[in-house]
N, C-alpha and C positions, 0 to 999 in steps of 0.2 A: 504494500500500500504506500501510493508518496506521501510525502506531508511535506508541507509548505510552512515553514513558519517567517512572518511577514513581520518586521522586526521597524519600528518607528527611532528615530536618531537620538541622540541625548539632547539635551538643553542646549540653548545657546541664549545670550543675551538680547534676543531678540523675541523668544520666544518669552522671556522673563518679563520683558515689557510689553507685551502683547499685540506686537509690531507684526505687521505682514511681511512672510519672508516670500512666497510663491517658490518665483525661480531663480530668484539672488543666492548666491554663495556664500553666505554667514557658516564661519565655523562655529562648532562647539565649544562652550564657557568651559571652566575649571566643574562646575557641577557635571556638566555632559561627561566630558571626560571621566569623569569619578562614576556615572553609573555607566558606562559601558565597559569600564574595568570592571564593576559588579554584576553586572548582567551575562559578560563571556563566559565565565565557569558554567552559569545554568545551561547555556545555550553549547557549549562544549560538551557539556553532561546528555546532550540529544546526538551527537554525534553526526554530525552534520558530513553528507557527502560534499556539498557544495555549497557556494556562498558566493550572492551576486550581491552589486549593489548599487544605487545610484551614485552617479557621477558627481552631486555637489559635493563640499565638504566635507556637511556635518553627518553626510548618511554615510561615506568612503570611510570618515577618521570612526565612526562607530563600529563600523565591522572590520576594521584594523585593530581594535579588539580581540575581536572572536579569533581575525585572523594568526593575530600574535601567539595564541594558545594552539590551535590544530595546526596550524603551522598548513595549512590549505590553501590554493591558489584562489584570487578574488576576480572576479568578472563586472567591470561597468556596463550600466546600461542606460542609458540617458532617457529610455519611455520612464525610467522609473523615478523620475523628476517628480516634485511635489507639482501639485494646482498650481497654472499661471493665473496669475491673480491681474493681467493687466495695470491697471492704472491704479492700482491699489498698493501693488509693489512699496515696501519702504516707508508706508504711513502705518501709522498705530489705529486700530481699531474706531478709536474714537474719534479720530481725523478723516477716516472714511467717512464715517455716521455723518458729520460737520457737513464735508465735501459733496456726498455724492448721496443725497438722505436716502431715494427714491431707489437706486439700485441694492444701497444697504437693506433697507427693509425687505428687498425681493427674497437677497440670499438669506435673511434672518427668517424667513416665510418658508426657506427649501427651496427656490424657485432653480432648475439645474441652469438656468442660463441669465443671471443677472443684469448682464450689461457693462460696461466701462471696460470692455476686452476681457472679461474673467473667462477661463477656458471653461466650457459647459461642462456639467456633471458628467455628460454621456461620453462625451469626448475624453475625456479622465479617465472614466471607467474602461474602455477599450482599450486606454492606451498604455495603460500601467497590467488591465488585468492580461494583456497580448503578452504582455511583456514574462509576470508574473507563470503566465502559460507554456511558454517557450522553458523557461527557468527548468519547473517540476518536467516537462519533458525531456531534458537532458540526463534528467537522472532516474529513470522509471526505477517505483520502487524506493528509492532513498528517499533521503531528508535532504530540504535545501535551507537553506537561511538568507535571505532578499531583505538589507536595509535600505531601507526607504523614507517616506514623510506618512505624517497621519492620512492628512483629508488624499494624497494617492491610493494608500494603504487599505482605508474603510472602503473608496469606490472600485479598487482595483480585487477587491475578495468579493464584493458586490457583485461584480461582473462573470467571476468563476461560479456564483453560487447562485446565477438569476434571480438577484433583489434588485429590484429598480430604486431608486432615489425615495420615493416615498418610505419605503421600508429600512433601508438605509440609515432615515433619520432617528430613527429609532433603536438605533447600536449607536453606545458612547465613544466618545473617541478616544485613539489609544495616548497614554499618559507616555510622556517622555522615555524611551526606550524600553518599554513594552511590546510586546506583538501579541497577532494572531495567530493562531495556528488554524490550518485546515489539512486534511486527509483529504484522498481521493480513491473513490471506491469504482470496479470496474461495474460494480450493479447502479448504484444510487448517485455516481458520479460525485462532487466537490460536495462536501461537508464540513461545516463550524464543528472546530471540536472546542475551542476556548479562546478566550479577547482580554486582551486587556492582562495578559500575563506576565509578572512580572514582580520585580521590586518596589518597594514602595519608598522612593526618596525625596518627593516634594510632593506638592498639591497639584494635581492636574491643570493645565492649562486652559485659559476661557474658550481657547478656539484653535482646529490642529491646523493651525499657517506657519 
């Protein structure tokens, strides 16, 4: 059976002030760092065939981690980019809301395609879960481990497991380098086996940007 465990970045200071990171390259703070040095034993204790990950920083330096202990070769993937956030990129939450009220309130509604360039839900969900798909097919049968970003993360397991956006809303988002895990069965195809797994070293963040 594979299993996919879908693994979100550590902390960065950006994420601390509740800035939107999208598709900018903020690395991980001294906190990130300190949970993905916490987080590799568990995830070395699942004995991981493989280990892909996105291309920005903070997702590359968290699974140099993992990597540092199996001593496994790591694969970029740039589908596995967090949400392009457009014109949103770089402002804090609350400077959206100020800025752009009318698009804010869409995405605070669910709405998968907001406006101001925000890459749509659907689009996300394809493009991370393609990605995500290709991964576990390389290793039929094994474990893979795929760091990534949250809001990728929830749409791109979404996509493997036919939840559309509505349903979606309603799985929380993963806490700073936590993942999911999903199996895949040759009868019942992709299944949640657990979310949100993980350590517990700060308080979840208001929003996975």
């Amino acid at each position: 059976m594979t299993r996919l465990i879908v693994w979100r970045h550590g902390n960065t200071d950006w994420n601390a002030a509740n800035r939107v990171q999208g598709q900018l390259d903020i690395p991980l703070n001294d906190l990130g760092r300190e949970q993905a040095a916490a987080a590799a034993p568990l995830l070395a204790a699942l004995r991981p065939d493989a280990i892909v990950t996105s291309d920005l920083r903070r997702a590359a330096d968290t699974a140099a981690a993992l990597v540092a202990l199996t001593g496994l070769p790591v694969r970029t993937d740039a589908r596995l980019r967090e949400r392009y956030y457009g014109r949103w990129q770089g402002l804090t939450m609350t400077e959206v809301a100020q800025r752009f009220p009318a698009e804010h309130a869409r995405w605070r509604a669910g709405e998968p395609d907001p406006g101001n360039e925000v890459e749509s839900l659907e689009d996300l969900g394809k493009r991370v879960g393609t990605a995500l798909q290709e991964a576990a097919d390389a290793v039929p049968g094994g474990t893979v481990v795929v760091a990534t970003h949250g809001g990728g993360a929830r749409q791109g397991c979404g996509y493997l497991i036919g939840w559309d956006s509505t349903v979606l809303r309603s799985v929380g988002p993963l806490n700073n380098c936590h993942w999911t895990e999903l199996r895949f069965d040759e009868v019942r195809g992709w299944q949640l086996r657990g979310h949100n797994v993980g350590l517990i070293t700060q308080a979840p963040p208001p929003a996975p940007v």
